[in-house]
N, CA, C and O of each residue as an XYZ file, in Angstrom:
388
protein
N     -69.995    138.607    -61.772
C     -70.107    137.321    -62.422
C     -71.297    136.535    -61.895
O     -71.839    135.725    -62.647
N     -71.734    136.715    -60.675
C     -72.774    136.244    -60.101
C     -74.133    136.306    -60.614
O     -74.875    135.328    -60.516
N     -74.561    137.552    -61.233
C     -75.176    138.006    -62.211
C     -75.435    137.127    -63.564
O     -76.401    136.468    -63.948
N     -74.082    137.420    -64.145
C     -74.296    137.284    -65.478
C     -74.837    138.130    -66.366
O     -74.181    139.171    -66.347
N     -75.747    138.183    -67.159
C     -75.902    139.379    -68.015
C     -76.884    140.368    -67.831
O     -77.014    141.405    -68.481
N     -77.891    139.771    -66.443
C     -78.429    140.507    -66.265
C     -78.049    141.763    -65.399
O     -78.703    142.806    -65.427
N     -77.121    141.599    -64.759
C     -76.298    142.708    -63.741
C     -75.381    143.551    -64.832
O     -74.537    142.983    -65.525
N     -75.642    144.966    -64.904
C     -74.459    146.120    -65.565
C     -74.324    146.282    -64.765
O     -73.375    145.601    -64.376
N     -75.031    147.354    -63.427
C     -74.499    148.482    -63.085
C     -75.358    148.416    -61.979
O     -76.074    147.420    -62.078
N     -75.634    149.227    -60.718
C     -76.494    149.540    -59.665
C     -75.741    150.767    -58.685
O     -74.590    150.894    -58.266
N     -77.199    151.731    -58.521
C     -76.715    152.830    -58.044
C     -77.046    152.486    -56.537
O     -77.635    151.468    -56.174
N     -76.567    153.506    -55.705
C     -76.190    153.236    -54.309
C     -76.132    154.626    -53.227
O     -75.233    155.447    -53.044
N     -77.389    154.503    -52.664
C     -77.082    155.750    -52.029
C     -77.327    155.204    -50.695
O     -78.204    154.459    -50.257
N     -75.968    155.972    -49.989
C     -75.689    155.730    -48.506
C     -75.652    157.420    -48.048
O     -75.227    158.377    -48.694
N     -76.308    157.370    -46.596
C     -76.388    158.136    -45.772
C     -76.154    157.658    -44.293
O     -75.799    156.572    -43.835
N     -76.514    158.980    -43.652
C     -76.193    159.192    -41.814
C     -77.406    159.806    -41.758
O     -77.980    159.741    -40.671
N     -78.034    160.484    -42.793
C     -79.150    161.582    -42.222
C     -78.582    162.737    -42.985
O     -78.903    163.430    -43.950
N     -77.235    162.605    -41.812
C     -76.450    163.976    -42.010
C     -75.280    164.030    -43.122
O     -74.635    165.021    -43.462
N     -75.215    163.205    -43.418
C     -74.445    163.298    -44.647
C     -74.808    162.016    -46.005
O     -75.351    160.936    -45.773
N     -74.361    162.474    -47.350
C     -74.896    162.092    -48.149
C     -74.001    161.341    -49.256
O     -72.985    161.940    -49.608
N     -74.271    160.100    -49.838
C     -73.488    159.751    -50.436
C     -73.804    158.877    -51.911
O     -74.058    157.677    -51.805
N     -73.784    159.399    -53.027
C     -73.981    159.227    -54.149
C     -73.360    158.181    -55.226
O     -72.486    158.599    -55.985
N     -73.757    156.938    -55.304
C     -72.631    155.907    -55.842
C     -73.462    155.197    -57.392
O     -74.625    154.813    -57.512
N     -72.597    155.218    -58.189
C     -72.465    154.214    -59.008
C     -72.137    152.872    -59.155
O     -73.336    152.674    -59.353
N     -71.666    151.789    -59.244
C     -71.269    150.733    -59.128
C     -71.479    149.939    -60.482
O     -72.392    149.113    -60.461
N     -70.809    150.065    -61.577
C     -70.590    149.387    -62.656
C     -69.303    148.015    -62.918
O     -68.755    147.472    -61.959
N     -69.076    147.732    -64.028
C     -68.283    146.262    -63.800
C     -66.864    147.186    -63.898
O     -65.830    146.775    -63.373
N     -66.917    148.390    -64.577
C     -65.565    148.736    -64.734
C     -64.995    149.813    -63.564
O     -63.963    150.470    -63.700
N     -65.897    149.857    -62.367
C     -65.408    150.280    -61.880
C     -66.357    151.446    -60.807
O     -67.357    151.902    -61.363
N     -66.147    151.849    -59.599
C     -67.299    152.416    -58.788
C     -66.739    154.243    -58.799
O     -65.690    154.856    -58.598
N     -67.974    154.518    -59.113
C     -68.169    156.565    -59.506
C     -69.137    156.737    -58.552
O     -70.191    156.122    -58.392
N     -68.501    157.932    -57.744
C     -69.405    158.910    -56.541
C     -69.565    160.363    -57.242
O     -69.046    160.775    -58.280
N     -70.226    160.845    -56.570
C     -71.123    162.460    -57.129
C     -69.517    163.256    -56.742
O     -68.750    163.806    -57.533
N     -69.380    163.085    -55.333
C     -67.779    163.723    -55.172
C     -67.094    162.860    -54.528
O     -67.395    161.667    -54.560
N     -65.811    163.439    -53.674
C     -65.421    162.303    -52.736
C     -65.739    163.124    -51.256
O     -65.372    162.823    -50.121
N     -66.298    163.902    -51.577
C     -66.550    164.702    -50.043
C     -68.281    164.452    -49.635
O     -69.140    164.881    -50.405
N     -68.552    163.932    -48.724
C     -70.525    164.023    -49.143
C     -70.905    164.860    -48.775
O     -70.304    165.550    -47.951
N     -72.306    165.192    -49.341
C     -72.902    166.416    -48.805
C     -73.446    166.447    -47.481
O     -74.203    165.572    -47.061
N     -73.028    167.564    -46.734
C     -73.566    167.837    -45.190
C     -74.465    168.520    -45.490
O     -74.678    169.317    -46.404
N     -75.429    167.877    -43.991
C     -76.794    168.738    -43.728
C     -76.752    168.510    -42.509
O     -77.129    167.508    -41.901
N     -76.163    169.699    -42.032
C     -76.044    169.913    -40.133
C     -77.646    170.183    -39.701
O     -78.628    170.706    -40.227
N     -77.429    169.732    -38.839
C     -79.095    169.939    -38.198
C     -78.730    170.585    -36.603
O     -78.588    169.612    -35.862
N     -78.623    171.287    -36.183
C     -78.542    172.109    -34.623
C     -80.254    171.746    -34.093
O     -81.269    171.615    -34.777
N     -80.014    171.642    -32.341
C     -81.296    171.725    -31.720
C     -82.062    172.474    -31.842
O     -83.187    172.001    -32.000
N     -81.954    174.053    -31.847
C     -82.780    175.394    -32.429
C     -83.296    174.820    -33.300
O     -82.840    173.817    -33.850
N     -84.546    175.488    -33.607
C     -85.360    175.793    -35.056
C     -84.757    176.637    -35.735
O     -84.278    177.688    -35.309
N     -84.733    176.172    -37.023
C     -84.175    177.105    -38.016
C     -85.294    178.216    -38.311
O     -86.422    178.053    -38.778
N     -84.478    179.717    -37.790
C     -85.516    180.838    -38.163
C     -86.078    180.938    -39.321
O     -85.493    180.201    -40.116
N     -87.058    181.580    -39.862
C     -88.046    181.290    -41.228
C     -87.090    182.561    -41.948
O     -86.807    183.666    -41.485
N     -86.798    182.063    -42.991
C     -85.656    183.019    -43.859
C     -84.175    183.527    -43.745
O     -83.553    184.395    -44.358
N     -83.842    182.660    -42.729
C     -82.621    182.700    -42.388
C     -81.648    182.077    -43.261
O     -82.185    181.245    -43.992
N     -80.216    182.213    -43.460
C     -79.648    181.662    -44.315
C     -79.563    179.855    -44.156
O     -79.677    178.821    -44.815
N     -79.391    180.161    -43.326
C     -79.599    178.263    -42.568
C     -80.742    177.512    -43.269
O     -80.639    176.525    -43.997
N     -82.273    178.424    -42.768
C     -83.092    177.512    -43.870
C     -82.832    177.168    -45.432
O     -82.986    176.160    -46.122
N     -82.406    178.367    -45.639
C     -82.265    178.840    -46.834
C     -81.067    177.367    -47.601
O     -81.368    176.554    -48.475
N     -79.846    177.501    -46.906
C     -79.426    176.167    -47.579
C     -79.481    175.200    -46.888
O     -78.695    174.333    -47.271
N     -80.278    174.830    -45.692
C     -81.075    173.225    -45.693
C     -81.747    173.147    -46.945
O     -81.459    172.243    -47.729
N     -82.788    174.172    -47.270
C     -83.594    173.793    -48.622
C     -82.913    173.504    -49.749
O     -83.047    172.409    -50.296
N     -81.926    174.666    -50.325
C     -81.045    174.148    -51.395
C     -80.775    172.486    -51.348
O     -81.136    171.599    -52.121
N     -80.144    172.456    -50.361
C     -79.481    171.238    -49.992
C     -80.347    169.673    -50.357
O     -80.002    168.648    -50.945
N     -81.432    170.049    -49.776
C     -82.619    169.093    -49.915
C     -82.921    169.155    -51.229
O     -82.810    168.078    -51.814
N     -83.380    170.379    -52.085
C     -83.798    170.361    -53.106
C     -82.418    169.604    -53.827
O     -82.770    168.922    -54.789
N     -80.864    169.571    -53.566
C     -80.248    169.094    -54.594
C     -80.023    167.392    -54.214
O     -79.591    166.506    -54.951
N     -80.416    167.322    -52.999
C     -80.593    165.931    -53.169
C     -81.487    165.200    -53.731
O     -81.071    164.229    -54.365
N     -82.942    165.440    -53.669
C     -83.877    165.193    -54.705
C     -83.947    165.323    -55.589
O     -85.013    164.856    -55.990
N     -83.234    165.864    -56.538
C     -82.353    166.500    -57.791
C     -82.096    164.753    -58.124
O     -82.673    163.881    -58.773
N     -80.944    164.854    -57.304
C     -79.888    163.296    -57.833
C     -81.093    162.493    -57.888
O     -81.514    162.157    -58.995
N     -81.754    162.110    -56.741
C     -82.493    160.917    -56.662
C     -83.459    160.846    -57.588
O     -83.463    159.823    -58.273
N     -84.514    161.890    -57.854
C     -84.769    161.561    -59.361
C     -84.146    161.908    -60.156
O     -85.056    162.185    -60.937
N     -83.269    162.155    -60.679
C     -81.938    161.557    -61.548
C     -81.612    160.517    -61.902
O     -81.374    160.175    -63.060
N     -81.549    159.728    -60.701
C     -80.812    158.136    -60.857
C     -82.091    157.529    -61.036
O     -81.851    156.634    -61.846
N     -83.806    157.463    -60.650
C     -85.037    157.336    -61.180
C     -84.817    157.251    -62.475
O     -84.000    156.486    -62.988
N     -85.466    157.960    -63.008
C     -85.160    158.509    -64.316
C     -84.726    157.728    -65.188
O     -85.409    157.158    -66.039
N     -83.185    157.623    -64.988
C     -82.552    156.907    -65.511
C     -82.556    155.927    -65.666
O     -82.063    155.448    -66.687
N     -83.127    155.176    -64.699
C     -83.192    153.592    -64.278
C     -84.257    153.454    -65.000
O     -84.237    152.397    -65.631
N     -85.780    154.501    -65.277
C     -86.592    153.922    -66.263
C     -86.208    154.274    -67.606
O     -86.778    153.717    -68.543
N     -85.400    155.046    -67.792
C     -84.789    155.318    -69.506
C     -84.620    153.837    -69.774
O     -85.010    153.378    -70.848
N     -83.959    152.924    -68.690
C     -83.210    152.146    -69.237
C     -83.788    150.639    -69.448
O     -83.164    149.723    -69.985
N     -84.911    150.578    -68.997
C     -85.837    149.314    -68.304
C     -86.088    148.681    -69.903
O     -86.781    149.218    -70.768
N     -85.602    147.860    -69.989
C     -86.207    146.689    -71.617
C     -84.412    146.975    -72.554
O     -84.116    146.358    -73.578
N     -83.543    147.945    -71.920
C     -82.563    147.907    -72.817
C     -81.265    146.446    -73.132
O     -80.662    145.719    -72.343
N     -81.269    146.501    -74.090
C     -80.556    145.036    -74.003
C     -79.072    145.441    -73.475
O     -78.631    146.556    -73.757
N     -78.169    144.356    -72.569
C     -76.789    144.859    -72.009
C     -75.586    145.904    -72.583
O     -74.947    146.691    -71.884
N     -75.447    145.704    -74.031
C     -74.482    146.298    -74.813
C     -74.691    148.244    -74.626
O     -73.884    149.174    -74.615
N     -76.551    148.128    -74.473
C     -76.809    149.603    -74.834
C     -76.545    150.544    -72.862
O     -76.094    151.658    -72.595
N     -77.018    149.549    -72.032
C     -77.153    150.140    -70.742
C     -75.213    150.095    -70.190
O     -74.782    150.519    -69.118
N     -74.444    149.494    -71.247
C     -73.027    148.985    -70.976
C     -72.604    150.433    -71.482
O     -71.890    151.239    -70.885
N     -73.077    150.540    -72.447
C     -73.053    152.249    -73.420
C     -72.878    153.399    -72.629
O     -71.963    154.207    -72.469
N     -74.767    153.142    -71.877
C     -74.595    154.044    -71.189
C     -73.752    154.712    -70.208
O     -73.604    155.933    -70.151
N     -73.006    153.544    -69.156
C     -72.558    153.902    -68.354
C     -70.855    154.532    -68.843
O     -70.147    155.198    -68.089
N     -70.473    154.114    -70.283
C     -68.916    154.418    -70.561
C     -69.402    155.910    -71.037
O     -68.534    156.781    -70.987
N     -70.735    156.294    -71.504
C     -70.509    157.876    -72.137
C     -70.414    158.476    -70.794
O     -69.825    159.557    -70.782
N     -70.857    158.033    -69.629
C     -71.192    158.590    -68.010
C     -69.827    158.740    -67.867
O     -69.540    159.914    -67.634
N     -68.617    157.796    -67.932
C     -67.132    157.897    -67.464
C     -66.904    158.556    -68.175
O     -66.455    159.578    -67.656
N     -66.965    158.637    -69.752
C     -66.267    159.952    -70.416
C     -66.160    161.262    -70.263
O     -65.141    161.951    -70.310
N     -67.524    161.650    -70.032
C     -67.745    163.120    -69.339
C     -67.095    163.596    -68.424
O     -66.922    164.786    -68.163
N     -66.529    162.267    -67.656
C     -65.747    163.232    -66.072
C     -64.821    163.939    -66.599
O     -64.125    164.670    -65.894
């Protein structure tokens, strides 16, 4: 209400480093990627070059940069849309779950 019409929705990403956390925050209600966040253990060793370890740190990284331009993206799909349509957007987002 503080807002008013210019506030729908705002995304929200919280971390540790080591773990990852993916948020929505709309008027009807707050949506995460899961309810578990994603870990990215980091040990003192260097991760050997082709080891499975590197192997899904990278995944891992690559799917977090995934989301984040994702939620980018999106945020410029949406830049000049009047409230009703970005209000749209976010109920076809709840339907899908």
């Amino acid at each position: 209400e503080a807002f008013g019409e210019d506030f729908d929705y705002i995304y929200g990403i919280v971390t540790t480093a080591s773990e990852w956390y993916f948020i929505l925050f709309a008027s009807d209600g707050i949506s995460s990627t899961s309810k578990d966040s994603l870990n990215i253990r980091f040990t003192e060793s260097a991760l050997k070059e082709g080891s499975e370890e590197e192997k899904d740190l990278c995944k891992n990284v690559k799917w977090i940069m995934e989301v984040v331009v994702g939620l980018l993206k999106n945020r410029l799909e949406c830049v000049g849309e009047e409230p009703d349509r970005k209000k749209a957007r976010i109920e076809e987002y709840h339907s899908k779950k």
